[in-house]
Structures are given as structure tokens and as C-alpha cells.
C-alpha positions as CSV (number, residue, x, y, z in Angstrom):
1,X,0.3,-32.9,53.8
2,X,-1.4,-35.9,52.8
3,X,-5.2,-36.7,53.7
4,X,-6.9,-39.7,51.8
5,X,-10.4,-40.5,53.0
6,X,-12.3,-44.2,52.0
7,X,-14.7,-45.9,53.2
8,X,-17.7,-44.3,50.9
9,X,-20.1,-46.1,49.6
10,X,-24.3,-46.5,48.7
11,X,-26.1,-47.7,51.9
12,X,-29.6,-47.9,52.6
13,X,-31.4,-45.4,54.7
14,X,-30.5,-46.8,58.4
15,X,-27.1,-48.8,57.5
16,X,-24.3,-48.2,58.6
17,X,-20.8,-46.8,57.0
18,X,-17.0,-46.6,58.8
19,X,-14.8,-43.7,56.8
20,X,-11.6,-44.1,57.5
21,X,-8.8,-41.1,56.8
22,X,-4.9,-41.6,56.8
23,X,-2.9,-38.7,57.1
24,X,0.4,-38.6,56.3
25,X,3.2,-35.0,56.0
26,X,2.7,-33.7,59.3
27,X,2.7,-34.9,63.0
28,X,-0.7,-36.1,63.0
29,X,-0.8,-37.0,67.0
30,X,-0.5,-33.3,67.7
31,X,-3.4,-32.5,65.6
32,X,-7.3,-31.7,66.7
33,X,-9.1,-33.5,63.5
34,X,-12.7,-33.2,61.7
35,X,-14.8,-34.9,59.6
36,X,-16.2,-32.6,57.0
37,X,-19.1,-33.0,54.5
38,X,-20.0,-31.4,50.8
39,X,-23.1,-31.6,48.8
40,X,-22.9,-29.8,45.3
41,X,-23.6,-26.6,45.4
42,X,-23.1,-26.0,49.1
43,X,-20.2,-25.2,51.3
44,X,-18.6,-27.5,53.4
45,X,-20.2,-27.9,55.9
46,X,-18.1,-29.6,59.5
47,X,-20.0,-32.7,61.0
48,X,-17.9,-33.8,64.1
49,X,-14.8,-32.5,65.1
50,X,-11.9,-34.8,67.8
51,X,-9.3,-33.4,70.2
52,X,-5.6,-34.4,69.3
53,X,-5.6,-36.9,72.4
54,X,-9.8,-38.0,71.6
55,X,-10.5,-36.1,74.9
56,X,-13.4,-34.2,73.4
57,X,-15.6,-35.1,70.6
58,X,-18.6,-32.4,69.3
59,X,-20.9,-33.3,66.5
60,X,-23.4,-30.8,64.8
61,X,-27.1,-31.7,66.4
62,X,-28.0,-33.5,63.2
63,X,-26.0,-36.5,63.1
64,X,-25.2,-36.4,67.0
65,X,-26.2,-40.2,68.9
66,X,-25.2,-41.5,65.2
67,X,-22.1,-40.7,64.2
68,X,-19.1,-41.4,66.0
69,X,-15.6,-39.8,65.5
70,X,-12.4,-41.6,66.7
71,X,-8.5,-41.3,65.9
72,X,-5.7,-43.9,65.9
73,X,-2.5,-41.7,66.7
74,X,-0.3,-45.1,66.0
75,X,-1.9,-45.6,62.5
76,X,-2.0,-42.2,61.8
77,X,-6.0,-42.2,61.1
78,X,-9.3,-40.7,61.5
79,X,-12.2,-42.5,61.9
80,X,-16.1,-41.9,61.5
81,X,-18.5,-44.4,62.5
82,X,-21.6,-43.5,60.8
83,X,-25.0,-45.4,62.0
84,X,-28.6,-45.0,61.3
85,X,-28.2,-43.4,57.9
86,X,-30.3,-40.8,56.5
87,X,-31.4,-39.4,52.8
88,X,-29.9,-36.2,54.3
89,X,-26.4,-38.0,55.0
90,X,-25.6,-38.1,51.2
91,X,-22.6,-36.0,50.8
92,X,-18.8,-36.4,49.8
93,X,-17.1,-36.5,52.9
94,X,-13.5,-35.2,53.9
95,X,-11.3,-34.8,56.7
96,X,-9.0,-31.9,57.5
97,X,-7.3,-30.5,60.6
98,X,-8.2,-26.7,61.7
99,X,-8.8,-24.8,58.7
100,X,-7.1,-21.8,60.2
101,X,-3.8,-23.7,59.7
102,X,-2.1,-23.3,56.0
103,X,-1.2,-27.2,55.7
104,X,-4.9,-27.6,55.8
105,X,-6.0,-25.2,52.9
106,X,-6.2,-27.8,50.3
107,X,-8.6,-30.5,50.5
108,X,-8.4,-34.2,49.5
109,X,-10.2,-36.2,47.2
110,X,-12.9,-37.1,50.0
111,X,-15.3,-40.2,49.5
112,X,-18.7,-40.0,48.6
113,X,-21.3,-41.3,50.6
114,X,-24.6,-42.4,48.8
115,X,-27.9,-42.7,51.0
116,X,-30.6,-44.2,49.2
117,X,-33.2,-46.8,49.5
């Protein structure tokens, strides 16, 4: 299992970011998929979490109406859409599938996201 997460990058408080996550090493389509988010000294901690068919989206109250998860089962990639940016935002993000699963125990690289004016 491969998961490789871009898209980070310093923005100013109320820009906008798009993460972008290709998976590769397992049948992504049949996957439910989440964006996931560490600041140092904390534990991950999951943002927004998508279906395997995009069905249903859920997003913790704090970035809910800015964020916006979505999936390309063709391309093999997870999105987040991430507008209105807050101080608060600043974390390294990751994806992952259900952390139950044992092809997801191992984290990626994730991209860091930098809010700041």
C-alpha cells in the first residue's frame, strides 16, 4: 500500500488549498477514505472522512462548510478542498483508509499545511 499526499503549502488565513492523495497497492474503488491531520505533539486527529462510492461525506464541526472531501476512483485519488483557512488549520495532513484495516497501519509521508498571515 502506497499513499502519497501533496498539495501542502503556506497560505494566508482565508486562502484556499486542494490536497491531493494517490493511492496505489490495493483496490482503491472499494475503499471508504479519510483525510487525517497531525500537529506535533498531538495525535492524529480525522477531519473528513468519504464513502467508497462518495455517497456520504462527514467532516468534524470545525472545518465543516470549508473543507470539501472528494475521490476520483479512475485516477485512484483523494481529494480535499480546503477554503477559508484558519491559524488552527496548520497541521501535516495525511490520508488513510479505515484504520482498523492492517494495510492501513502505516502512514505516509503527509504534506504540511502552513496557515499564517
Amino acid at each position: 500500500v502506497q499513499l502519497v499526499e501533496s498539495g501542502g503549502a503556506l497560505a494566508q488565513p482565508g486562502g484556499s488549498l486542494r490536497l491531493s492523495c494517490v493511492a496505489s497497492g490495493f483496490t482503491f474503488s472499494t475503499h471508504d477514505m479519510r483525510w487525517c491531520r497531525q500537529v506535533p505533539g498531538k495525535e492524529h486527529e480525522l477531519v473528513a472522512s468519504i464513502t467508497s462510492t462518495s455517497s456520504r461525506a462527514n467532516y468534524i464541526a470545525s472545518v465543516k462548510g470549508r473543507f470539501t472531501i472528494s475521490r476520483d476512483n479512475d485516477k485512484n485519488t483523494l481529494y480535499l478542498q480546503m477554503d477559508d483557512l484558519k491559524v488552527e488549520d496548520t497541521a501535516i495532513y495525511y490520508c488513510s483508509g479505515p484504520r482498523y484495516l492492517p494495510i492501513f497501519a502505516t502512514w505516509g509521508q503527509g504534506t504540511q499545511v502552513t496557515v499564517s498571515a
